[in-house]
C-alpha positions in Angstrom: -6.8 -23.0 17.5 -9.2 -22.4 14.6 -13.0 -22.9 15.8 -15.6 -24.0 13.9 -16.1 -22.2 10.6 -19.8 -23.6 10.2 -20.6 -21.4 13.2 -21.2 -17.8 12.9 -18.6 -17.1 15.6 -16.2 -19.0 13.4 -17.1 -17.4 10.0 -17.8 -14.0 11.1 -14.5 -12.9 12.2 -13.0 -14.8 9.0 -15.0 -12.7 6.8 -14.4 -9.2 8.1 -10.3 -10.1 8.4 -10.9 -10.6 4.8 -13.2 -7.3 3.9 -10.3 -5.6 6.2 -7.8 -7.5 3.9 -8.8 -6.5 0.6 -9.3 -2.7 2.2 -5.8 -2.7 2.8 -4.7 -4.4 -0.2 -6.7 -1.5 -1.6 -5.0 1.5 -0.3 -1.6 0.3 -0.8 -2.1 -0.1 -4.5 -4.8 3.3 -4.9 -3.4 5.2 -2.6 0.0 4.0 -3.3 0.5 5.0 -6.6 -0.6 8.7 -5.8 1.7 8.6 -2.9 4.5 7.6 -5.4 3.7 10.4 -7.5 3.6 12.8 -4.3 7.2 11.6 -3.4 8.5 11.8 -7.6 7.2 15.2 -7.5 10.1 16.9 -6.6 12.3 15.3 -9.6 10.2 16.9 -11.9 9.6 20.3 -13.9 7.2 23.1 -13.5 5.1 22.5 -16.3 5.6 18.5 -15.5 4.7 18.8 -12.0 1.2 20.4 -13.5 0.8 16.9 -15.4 1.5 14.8 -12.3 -1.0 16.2 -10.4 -3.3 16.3 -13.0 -2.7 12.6 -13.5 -4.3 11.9 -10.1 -6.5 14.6 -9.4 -9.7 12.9 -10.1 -8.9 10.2 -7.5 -6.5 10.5 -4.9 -9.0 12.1 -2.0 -11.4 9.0 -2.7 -8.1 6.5 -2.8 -8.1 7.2 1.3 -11.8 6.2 1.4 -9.9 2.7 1.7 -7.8 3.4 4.6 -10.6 4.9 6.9 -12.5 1.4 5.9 -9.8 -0.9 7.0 -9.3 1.0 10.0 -13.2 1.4 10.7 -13.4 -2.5 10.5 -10.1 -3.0 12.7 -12.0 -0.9 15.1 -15.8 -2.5 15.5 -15.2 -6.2 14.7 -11.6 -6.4 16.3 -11.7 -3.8 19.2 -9.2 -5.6 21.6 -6.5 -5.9 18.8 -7.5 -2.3 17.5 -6.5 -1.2 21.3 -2.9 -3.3 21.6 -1.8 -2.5 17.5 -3.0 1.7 17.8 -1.5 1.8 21.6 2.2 0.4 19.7 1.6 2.1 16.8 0.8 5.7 18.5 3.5 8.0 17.0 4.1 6.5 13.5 0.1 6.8 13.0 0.3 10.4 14.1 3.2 11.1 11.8 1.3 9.6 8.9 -2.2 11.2 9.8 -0.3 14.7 9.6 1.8 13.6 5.9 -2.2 13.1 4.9 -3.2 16.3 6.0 -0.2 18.6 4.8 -0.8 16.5 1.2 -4.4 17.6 1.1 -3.3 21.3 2.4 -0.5 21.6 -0.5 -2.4 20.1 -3.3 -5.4 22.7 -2.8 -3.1 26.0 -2.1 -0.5 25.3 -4.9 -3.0 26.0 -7.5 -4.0 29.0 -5.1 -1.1 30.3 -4.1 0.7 33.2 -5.7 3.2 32.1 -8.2 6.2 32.6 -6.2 4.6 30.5 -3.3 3.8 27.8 -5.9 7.0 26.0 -5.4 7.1 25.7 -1.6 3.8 23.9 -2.3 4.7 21.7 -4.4 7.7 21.0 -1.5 5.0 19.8 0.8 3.6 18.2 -1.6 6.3 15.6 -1.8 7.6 15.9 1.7 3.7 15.0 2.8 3.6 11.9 0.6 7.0 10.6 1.8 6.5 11.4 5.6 2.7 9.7 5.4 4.7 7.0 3.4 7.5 6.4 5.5 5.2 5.9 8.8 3.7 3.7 7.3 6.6 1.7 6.8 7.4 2.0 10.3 3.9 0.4 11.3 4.2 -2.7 8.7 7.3 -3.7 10.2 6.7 -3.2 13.8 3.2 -5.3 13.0 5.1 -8.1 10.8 7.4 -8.6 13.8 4.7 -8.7 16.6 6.2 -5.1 17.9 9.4 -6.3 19.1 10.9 -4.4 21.0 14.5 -5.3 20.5 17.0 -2.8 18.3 17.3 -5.3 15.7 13.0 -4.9 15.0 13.4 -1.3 15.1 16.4 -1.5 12.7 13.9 -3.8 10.8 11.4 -1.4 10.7 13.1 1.8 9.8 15.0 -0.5 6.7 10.8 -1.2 5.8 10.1 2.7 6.2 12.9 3.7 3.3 11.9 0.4 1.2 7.9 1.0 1.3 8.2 4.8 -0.3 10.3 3.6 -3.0 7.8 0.6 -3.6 5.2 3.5 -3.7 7.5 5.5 -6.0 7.4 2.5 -8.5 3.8 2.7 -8.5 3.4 6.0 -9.2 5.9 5.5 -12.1 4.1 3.1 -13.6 1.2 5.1 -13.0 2.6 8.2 -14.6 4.2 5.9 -17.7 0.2 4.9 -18.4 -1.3 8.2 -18.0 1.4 10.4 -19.9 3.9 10.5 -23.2 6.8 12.0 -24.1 10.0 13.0 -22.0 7.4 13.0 -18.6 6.9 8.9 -19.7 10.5 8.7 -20.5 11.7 10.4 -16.9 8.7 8.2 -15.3 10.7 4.8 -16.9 14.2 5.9 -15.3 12.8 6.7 -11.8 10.6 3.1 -12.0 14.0 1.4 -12.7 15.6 3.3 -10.1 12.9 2.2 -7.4 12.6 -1.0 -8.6 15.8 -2.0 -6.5 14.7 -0.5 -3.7 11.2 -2.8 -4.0 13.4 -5.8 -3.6 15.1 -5.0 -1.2 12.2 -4.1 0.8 10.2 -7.2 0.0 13.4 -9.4 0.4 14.3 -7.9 3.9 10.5 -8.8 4.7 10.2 -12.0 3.8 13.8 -12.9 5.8 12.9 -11.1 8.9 9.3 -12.1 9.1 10.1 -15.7 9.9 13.4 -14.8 11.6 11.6 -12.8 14.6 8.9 -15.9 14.5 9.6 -19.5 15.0 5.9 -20.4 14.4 5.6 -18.3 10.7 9.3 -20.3 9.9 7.5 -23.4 10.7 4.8 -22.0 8.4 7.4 -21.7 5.5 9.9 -24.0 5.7 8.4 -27.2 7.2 8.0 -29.8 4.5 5.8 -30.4 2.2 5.0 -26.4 3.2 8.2 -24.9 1.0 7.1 -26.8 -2.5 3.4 -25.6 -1.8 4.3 -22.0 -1.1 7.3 -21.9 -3.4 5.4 -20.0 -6.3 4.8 -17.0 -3.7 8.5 -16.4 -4.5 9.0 -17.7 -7.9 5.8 -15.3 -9.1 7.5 -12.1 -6.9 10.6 -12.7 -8.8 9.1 -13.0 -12.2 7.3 -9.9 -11.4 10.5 -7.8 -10.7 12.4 -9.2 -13.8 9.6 -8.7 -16.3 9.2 -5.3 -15.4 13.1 -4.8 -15.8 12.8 -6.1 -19.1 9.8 -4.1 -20.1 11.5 -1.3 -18.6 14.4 -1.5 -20.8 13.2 -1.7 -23.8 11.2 1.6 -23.5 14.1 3.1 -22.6 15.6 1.6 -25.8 12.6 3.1 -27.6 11.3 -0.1 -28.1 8.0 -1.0 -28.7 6.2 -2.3 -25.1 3.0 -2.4 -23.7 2.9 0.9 -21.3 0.4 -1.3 -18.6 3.4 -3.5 -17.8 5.2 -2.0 -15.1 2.2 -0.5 -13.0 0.3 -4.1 -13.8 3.0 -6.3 -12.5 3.9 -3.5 -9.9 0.6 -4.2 -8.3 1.2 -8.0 -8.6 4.3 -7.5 -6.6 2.4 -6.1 -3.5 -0.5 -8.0 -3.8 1.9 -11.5 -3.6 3.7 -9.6 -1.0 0.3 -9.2 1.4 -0.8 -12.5 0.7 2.6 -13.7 2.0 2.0 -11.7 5.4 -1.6 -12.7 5.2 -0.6 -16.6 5.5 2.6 -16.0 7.7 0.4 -13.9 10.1 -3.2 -16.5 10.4 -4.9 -16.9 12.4 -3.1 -14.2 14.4 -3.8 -10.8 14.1 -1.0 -9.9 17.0 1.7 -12.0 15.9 2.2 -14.9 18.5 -0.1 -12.9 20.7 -3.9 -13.0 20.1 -6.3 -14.5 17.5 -8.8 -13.4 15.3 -11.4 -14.7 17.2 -9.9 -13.9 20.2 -9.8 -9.8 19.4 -13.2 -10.4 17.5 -16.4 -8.5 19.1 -19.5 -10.4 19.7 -21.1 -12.7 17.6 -24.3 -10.7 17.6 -22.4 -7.3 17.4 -20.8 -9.1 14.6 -23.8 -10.0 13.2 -25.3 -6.3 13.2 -22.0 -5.1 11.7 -22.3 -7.7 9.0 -25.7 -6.4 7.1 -23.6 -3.3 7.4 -20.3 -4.8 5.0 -22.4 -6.1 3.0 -23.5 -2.8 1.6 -20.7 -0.5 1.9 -18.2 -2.8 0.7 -19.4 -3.4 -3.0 -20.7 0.2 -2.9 -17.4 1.2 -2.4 -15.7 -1.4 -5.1 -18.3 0.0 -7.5 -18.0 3.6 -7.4 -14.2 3.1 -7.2 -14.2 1.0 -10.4 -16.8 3.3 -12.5 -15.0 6.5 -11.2 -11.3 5.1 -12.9 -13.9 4.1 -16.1 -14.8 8.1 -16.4 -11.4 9.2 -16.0 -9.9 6.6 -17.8 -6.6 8.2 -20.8 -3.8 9.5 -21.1 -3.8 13.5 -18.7 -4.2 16.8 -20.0 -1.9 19.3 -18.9 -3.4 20.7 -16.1 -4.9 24.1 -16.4 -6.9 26.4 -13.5 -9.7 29.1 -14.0 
């Protein structure tokens, strides 16, 4: 039951599942795409590996910034939810906290290391961003599902943890066919039409299972007038997927298309794809289990925390926006002194 929204103890807990909303939607795209370089990594060249890395140097640390927010506000303004979803989500959050750390570790001592060592770096490298990317897999489809605990939601969940890292890897192709030219952009084009499959499949397994484990979200979708209203969700996604195909193709044809294209509409993909959870999921924050405004912490704890947001939030927006200004072009080959 949805409470009064002219009420601070109705708005409030509204307003930070959205600030905790857009910090998610945030690190899956950010973060994302530097994962999906992380995991291509390993397809690559010596001297081309130099270039990927390059290509997100100047962000990737401060793409994570966007994680430790979402979490932060999962934690103060929802504490009894933060307690049920970190208790389930134990071991696939440790798995992914330690892909994080071994990605930070490599990408510092492979331009440290001796030469020799360089490529066993640049292994961890990749394995780090598929092992943080896979958990997380894990953890959207054990949350999507309400944690069942049935072998069909972990079958559901371990499908999502292959699909997610090749959604990332399309990210970081498009990434890498923006920020660099020649047989690097070329080989970035092949790998995007390669994971685009793979994207599909993991958004279309989602969207089937989501409603499938919950009668209420299949109410949600397929009660009428509901299916006309929410029918562009789909009609959009798939738009997306072909578009970027197309575009796709012709580059590989050496035809001339825009290079923002795939990453652009790559980004459109997961953003319709979390809107869709967002609405399947409201007002729960458990599926079928417990509420916003149940797991929500006090209204004048809320309050405090509130002022707080309000800051950081556009702070964070701001710096993240001017830093991809400065750093804005196509990447240098990366060199060290």
């Amino acid at each position: 039951m949805i409470p009064n929204l002219s009420e601070a103890s109705g708005w409030l807990p509204l307003f930070f599942l959205v600030a905790m909303g857009i910090a998610m939607v945030a690190y899956v795209v950010l973060d994302g795409y530097d994962l999906g370089v992380g995991i291509l990594l390993n397809q690559a060249s010596e001297s081309e590996k130099d270039i990927m890395i390059s290509s997100i140097g100047p962000f990737w640390d401060a793409n994570e910034t966007w994680l430790v927010l979402g979490v932060g506000v999962l934690l103060i303004a929802f504490p009894m939810a933060h307690g049920i979803i970190l208790t389930e989500l134990y071991l696939p959050v440790g798995i992914m906290l330690a892909g994080l750390i071994l990605r930070g570790v490599s990408f510092d001592f492979r331009a440290k290391a001796h030469l020799s060592q360089k490529s066993v770096w640049n292994f961890l490298f990749f394995f780090g961003s598929f092992l943080a990317a896979a958990s997380q897999g894990v953890m959207v489809g054990r949350e999507v599902i309400g944690f069942d605990s049935g072998y069909l939601g972990w079958i559901f969940s371990f499908i999502v943890a292959l699909c997610l890292p090749a959604g990332y890897a399309l990210l970081g192709a498009g990434w890498l066919i923006m920020k660099t030219s020649g047989d690097l952009q070329l080989k970035a084009v092949g790998w995007a039409r390669r994971c685009l499959l793979f994207t599909a499949l993991g958004v279309g397994i989602i969207s089937v299972a989501t409603p499938f484990f919950s009668s209420e979200i299949a109410a949600k979708w397929f009660n009428f007038p509901n299916v006309f209203f929410l029918l562009p969700f789909p009609v959009l996604t798939l738009a997306c997927f072909v578009l970027i195909d197309l575009n796709l193709l012709k580059m590989q044809r050496n035809k001339p298309a825009p290079v923002w294209i795939p990453f652009a509409l790559s980004v459109a993909i997961f953003v319709l794809a979390f809107l869709g959870i967002a609405y399947s999921m409201f007002p729960y924050i458990v599926v079928d289990k417990m509420t916003i405004w149940e797991a929500a912490s006090a209204t004048e704890s809320l309050w405090v925390i509130f002022w707080g947001a309000v800051v950081v939030l556009p702070t964070i927006i701001g710096y993240t926006i001017y830093s991809y200004k400065i750093f804005w072009g196509k990447t240098e080959p990366l060199s060290y002194y």
